[in-house]
C-alpha positions as CSV (number, residue, x, y, z in Angstrom):
1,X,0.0,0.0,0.0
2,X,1.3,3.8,-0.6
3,X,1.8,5.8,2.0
4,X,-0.1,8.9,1.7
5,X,1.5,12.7,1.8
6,X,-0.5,15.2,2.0
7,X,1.7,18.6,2.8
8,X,1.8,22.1,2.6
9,X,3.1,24.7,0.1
10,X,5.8,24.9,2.9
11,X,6.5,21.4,3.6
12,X,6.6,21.0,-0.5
13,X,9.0,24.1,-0.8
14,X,11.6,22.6,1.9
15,X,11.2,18.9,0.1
16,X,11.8,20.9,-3.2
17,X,15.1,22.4,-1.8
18,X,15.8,18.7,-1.0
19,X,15.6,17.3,-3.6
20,X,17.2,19.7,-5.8
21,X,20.8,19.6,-3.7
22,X,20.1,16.0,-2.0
23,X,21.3,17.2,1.7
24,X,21.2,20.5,3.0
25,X,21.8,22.0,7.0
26,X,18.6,24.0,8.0
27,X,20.4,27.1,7.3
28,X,21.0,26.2,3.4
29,X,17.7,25.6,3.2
30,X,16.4,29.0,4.9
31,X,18.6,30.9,2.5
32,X,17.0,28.9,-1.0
33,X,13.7,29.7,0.6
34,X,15.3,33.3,0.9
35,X,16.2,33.6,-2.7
36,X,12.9,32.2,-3.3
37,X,11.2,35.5,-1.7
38,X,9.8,33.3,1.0
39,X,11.0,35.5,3.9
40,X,10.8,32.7,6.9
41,X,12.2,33.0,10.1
42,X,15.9,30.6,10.4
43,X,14.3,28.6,13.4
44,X,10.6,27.9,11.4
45,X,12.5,26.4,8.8
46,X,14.7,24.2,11.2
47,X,10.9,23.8,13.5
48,X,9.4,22.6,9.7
49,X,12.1,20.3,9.0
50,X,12.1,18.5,12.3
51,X,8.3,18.1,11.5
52,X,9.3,16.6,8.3
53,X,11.4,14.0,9.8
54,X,8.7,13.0,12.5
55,X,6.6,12.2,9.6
56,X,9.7,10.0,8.0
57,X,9.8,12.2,5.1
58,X,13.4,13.5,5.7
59,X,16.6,12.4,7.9
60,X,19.2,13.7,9.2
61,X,23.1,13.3,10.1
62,X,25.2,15.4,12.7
63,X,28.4,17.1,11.2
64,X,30.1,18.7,14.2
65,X,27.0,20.6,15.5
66,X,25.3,20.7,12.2
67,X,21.9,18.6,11.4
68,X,22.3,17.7,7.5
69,X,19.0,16.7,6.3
70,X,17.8,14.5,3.4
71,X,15.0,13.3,2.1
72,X,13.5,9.9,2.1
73,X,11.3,10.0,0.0
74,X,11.3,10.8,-3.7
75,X,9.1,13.6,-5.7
76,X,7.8,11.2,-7.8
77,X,6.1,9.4,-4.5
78,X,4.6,12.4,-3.1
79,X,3.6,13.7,-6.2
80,X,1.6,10.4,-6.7
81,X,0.4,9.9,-3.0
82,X,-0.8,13.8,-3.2
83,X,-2.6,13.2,-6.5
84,X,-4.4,10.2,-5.5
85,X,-5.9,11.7,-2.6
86,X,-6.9,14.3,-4.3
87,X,-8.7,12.3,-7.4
88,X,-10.6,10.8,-4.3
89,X,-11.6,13.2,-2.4
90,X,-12.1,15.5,-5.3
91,X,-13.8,13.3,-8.3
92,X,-14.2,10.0,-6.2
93,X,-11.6,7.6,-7.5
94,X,-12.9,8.9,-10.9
95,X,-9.6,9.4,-13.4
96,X,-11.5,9.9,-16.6
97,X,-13.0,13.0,-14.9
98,X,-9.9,14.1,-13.6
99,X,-8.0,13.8,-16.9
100,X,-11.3,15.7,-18.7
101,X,-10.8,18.2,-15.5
102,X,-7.6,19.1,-16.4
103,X,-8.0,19.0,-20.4
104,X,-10.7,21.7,-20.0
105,X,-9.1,24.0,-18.0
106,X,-5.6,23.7,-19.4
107,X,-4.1,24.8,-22.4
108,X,-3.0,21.5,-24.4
109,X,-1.3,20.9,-27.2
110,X,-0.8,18.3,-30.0
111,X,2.5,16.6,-28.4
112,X,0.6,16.9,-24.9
113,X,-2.3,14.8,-26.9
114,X,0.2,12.1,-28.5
115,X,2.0,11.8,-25.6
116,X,-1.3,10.8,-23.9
117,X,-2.2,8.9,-25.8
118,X,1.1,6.9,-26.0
119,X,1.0,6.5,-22.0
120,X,-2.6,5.4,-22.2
121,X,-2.1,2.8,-25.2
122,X,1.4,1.4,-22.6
123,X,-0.7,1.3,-20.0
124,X,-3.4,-0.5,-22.2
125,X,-0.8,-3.6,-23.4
126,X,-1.5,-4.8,-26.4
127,X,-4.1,-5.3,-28.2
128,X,-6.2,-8.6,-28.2
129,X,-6.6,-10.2,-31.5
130,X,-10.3,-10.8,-32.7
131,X,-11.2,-14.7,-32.4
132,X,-12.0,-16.2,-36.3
133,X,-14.6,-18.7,-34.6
């Protein structure tokens, strides 16, 4: 069974940071968020982290008196646990109305269609051949 994530803008933001430079100390990660214009103060980001790692998102090593942190999880799993829950909460386990969801209210283009349509005809297998009885 997946484990679901369901986190913030914040939590995402701090996974983000992450995953981009694979460990970081709590201060590396306040200064990305600074460059990102997310003006946080240095001990909510290293309060958000710990929070992280409660929930066995992240871990951490001790350099000297440094925490280096790292995540445990990849974006590819959270992005998949996050979009589950919400197809069920939002369209009830429904994908074909999530899909049409997102077609209607997003701008998308011929490759976006063939590439669609490639995933769905892998995810499809092959097709059966017609019985000559």
């Amino acid at each position: 069974m997946t484990e679901s994530h369901q986190l913030s803008d914040l939590q995402l933001d701090l996974l983000r940071i992450l995953w981009d430079r694979r460990e970081a100390t709590a201060l590396e990660v306040h200064a990305a968020l600074v460059e990102q214009s997310r003006e946080l103060a240095p001990t909510t980001v290293s309060t958000m982290l710990t929070r992280l790692e409660k929930k066995g998102l992240i871990t951490h090593r001790v350099d000297g008196r440094q925490y280096i942190f790292r995540p445990l999880v990849s974006e590819p799993e959270v992005r998949r646990s996050m979009l589950a829950r919400l197809t069920d909460y939002f369209f009830k386990g429904d994908v074909a109305a999530l899909v049409s969801h997102l077609v209607d209210k997003h701008e998308v283009t011929h490759g976006d269609v063939a590439e669609l349509e490639q995933l769905l005809a892998r995810r499809a297998g092959p097709a059966e051949e017609p019985d000559d009885d």
